[in-house]
NUKEPA-786023 format. One record per residue (C-alpha): residue in one letter; x, z negated, y. Coordinates in steps of 0.5 Angstrom, whole numbers, padded with zeros to 4 digits, always signed. Example, Ala and Ser with C-alpha at 12.3 -4.5 7.8 and 13.67 -1.06 7.14 Angstrom:
<pts>
A+0025-0016-0009
S+0027-0014-0002
</pts>
This chain:
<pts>
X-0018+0005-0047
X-0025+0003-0047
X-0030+0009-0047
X-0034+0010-0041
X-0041+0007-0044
X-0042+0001-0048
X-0042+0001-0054
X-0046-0004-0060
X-0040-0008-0061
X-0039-0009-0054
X-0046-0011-0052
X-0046-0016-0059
X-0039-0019-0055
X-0043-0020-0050
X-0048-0023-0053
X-0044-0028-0057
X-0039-0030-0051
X-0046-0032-0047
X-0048-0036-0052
X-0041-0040-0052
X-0041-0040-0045
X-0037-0036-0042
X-0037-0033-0036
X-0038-0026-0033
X-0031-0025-0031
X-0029-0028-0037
X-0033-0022-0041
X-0030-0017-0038
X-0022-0019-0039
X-0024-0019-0046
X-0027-0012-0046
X-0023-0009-0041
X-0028-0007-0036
X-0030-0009-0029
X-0034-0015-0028
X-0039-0011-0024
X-0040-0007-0031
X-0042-0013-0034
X-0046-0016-0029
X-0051-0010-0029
X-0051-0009-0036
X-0053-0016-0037
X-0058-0016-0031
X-0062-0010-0032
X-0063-0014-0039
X-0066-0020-0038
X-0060-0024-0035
X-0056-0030-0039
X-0061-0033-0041
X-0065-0027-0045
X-0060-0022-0046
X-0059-0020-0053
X-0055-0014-0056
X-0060-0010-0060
X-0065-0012-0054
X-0061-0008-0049
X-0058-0003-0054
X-0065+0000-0055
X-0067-0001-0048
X-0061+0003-0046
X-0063+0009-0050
X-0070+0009-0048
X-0067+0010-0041
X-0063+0015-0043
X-0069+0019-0046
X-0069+0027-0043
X-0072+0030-0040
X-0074+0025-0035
X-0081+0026-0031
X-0077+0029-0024
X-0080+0025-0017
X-0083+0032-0015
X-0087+0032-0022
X-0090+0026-0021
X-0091+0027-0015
X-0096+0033-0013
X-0097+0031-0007
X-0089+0031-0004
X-0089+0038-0009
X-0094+0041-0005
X-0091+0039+0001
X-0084+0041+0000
X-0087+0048-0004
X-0090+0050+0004
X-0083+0048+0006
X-0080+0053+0002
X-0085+0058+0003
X-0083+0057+0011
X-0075+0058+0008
X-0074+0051+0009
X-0068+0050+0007
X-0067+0044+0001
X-0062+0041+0006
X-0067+0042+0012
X-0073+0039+0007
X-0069+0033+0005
X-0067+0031+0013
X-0073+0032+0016
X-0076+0027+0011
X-0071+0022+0012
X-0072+0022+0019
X-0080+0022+0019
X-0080+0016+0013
X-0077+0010+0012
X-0080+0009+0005
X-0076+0012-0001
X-0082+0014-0004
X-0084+0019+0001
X-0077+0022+0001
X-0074+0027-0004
X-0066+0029-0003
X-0064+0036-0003
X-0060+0034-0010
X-0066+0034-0013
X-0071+0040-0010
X-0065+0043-0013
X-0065+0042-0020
X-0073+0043-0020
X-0072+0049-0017
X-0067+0051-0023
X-0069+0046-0028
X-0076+0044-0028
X-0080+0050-0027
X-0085+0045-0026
X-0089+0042-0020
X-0090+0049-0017
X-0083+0050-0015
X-0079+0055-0019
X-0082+0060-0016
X-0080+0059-0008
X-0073+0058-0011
X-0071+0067-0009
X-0075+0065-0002
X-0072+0059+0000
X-0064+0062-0001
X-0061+0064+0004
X-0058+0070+0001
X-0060+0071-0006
X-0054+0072-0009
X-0048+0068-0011
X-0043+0071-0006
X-0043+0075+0000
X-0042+0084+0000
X-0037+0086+0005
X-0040+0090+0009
X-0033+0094+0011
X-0036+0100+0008
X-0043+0100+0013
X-0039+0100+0019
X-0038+0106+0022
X-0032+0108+0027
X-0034+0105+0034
X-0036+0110+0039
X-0032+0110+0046
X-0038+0106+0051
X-0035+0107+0059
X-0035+0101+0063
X-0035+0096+0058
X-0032+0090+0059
X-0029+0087+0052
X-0030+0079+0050
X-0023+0077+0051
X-0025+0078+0059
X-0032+0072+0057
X-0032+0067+0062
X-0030+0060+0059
X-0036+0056+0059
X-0039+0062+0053
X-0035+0059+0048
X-0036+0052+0048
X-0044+0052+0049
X-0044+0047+0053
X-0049+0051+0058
X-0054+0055+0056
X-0057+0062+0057
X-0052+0066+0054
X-0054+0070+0048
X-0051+0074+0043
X-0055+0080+0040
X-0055+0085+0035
X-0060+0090+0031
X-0063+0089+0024
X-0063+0096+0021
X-0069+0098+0016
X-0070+0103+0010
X-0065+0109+0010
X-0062+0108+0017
X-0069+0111+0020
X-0072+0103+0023
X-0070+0098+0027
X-0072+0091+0031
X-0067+0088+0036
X-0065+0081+0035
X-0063+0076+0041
X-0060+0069+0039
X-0059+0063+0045
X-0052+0061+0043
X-0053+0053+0045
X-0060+0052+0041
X-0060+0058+0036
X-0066+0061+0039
X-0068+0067+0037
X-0072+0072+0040
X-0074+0079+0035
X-0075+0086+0039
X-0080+0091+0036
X-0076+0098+0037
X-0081+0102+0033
X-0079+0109+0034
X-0071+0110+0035
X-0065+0106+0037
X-0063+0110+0043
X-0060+0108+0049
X-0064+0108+0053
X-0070+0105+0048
X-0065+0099+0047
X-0064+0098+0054
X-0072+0098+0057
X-0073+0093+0051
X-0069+0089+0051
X-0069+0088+0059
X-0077+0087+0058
X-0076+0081+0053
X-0071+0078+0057
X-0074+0079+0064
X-0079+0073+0063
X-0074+0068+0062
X-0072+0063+0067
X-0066+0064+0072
X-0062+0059+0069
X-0063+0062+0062
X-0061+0069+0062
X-0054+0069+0064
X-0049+0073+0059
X-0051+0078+0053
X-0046+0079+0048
X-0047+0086+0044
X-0042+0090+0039
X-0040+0096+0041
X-0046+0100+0038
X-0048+0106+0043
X-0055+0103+0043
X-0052+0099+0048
X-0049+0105+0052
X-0053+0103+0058
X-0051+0098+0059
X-0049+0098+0066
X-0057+0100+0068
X-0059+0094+0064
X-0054+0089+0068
X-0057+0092+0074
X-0064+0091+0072
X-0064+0084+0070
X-0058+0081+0072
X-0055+0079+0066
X-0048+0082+0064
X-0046+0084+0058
X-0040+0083+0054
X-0037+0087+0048
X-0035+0085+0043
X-0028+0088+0040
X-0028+0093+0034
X-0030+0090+0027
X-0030+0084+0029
X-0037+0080+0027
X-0035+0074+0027
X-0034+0074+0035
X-0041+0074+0035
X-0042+0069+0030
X-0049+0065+0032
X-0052+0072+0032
X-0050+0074+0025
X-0052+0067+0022
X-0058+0069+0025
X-0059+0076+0022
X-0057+0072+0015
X-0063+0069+0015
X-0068+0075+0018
X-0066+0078+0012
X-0071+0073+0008
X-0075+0077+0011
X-0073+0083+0013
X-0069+0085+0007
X-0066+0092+0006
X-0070+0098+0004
X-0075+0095+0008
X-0079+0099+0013
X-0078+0096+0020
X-0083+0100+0024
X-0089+0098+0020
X-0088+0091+0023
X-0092+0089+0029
X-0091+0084+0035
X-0095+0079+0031
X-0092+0079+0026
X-0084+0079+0030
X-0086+0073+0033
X-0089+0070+0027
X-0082+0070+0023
X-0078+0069+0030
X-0082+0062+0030
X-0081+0060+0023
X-0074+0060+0024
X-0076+0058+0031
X-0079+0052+0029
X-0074+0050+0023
X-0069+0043+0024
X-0061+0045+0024
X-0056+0041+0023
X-0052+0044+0028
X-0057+0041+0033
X-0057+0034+0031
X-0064+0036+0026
X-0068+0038+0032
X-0071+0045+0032
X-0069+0052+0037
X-0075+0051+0039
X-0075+0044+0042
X-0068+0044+0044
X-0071+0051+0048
X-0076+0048+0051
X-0073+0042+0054
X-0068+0048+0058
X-0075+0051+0060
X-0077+0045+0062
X-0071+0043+0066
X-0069+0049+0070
X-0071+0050+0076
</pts>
């Protein structure tokens, strides 16, 4: 079984059966190997006419020199934009497709595959240092979370996901939201978070002093007051007690609420994607009540603003404004 690579003596069989006139195909049986292997070798050496075995044999090692300069290395330009990016907690996956959306020249694209290996391997091109930064996580493997989830506390009047209109689930219609809290340094700060479930747009909720009730209640029905009709139809929310009153709320905005069942995340998973990538930078020990609504808004709009796959590479933000704009 022939190795993988040609060697000298395959090259010089070549060489020689070029001479004698045989053709590519004729070369190959004798070697065991594709045709197509033997018209790529012979091509990239100066065709028929020119190729010489030693020639190709040198060229061949001359193309496997390492290290190789890296595209983002001999290009600062694409390396600066791509380090903003990442600086914005782009994704390399998001960097990539959004070049290949906006450029048809291969020059000015950059594949995920390749930010990647500057980011572990190049440590050149101004990369290596967002490598922390543009992770979604920061580690291998997620933590069960097991451990920090309390036993549920009894909320009255609840009414559980399983009794959700059908039209939830599949995203077809927008205006359901899912929501949580994102709990700061020794359990003593908070900021409320609000994802739209078909456009994954996120609204942040400054809860600076407690996570009360009656503290959630008023500011969460203050953020969601200002949406059109049409884009404030349902929340979903654990069963935290933080969403105790949850009935006064409904009362006040008109948006029902559903809980989700006991220990059960997932059930609320757009919403806890959504946390994931808030961590970037809200990361735990971090204290949440020095963060203003400047700043909330700032980080809302960066995710705001990135492309998703699941939308097709559109941002939330594009797809939102379009439901803004289209309801009555």
């Amino acid at each position: 079984m022939p190795g993988a690579r040609l060697s000298l003596e395959d090259r010089e069989q070549i060489s020689r059966g070029l001479a004698t006139g045989c053709s590519l195909s004729e070369i190959a049986r004798r070697l065991g190997r594709p045709t197509s292997t033997i018209s790529r070798e012979v091509n990239r050496n100066g065709g028929p006419p020119h190729y010489r075995a030693v020639g190709a044999q040198r060229a061949t090692r001359r193309r496997a020199r390492r290290p190789k300069v890296r595209k983002l290395v001999a290009d600062p330009k694409l390396a600066r934009w791509v380090a903003y990016k990442l600086k914005r907690r782009w994704s390399p996956q998001q960097i990539a497709a959004y070049l290949r959306q906006r450029y048809a020249e291969p020059h000015k694209r950059v594949s995920h595959e390749t930010i990647y290996q500057c980011l572990y391997l190049q440590g050149r091109g101004g990369l290596r240092a967002e490598l922390r930064k543009a992770l979604r996580t920061g580690r291998a493997q997620r933590r069960s979370r097991d451990h920090e989830r309390k036993t549920p506390t009894r909320i009255g009047d609840m009414v559980l996901i399983s009794e959700r209109p059908a039209e939830i689930e599949d995203r077809a219609v927008p205006g359901h939201w899912e929501g949580d809290l994102i709990i700061g340094k020794n359990s003593k700060s908070q900021v409320g978070t609000l994802v739209e479930r078909s456009t994954r747009f996120v609204m942040l909720v400054r809860l600076p002093h407690d996570r009360s009730a009656h503290t959630v209640r008023k500011a969460i029905a203050r953020k969601i007051t200002h949406l059109p009709q049409a884009l404030k139809r349902s929340l979903t929310w654990d069963q935290g007690t933080e969403m105790a009153e949850h009935v006064r709320f409904t009362v006040a905005t008109g948006v029902p609420v559903y809980f989700c069942d006991p220990r059960s995340p997932w059930q609320r998973g757009t919403n806890e994607n959504t946390n994931g990538l808030l961590r970037q930078y809200m990361p735990k020990g971090m204290d949440l009540s020095a963060l203003s609504n400047y700043q909330l808004n700032r980080i809302a709009d960066e995710l705001n603003t990135r492309p998703r796959q699941t939308l097709g590479w559109m941002t939330p933000a594009q797809k939102f404004a379009q439901l803004v704009a289209s309801a009555p």
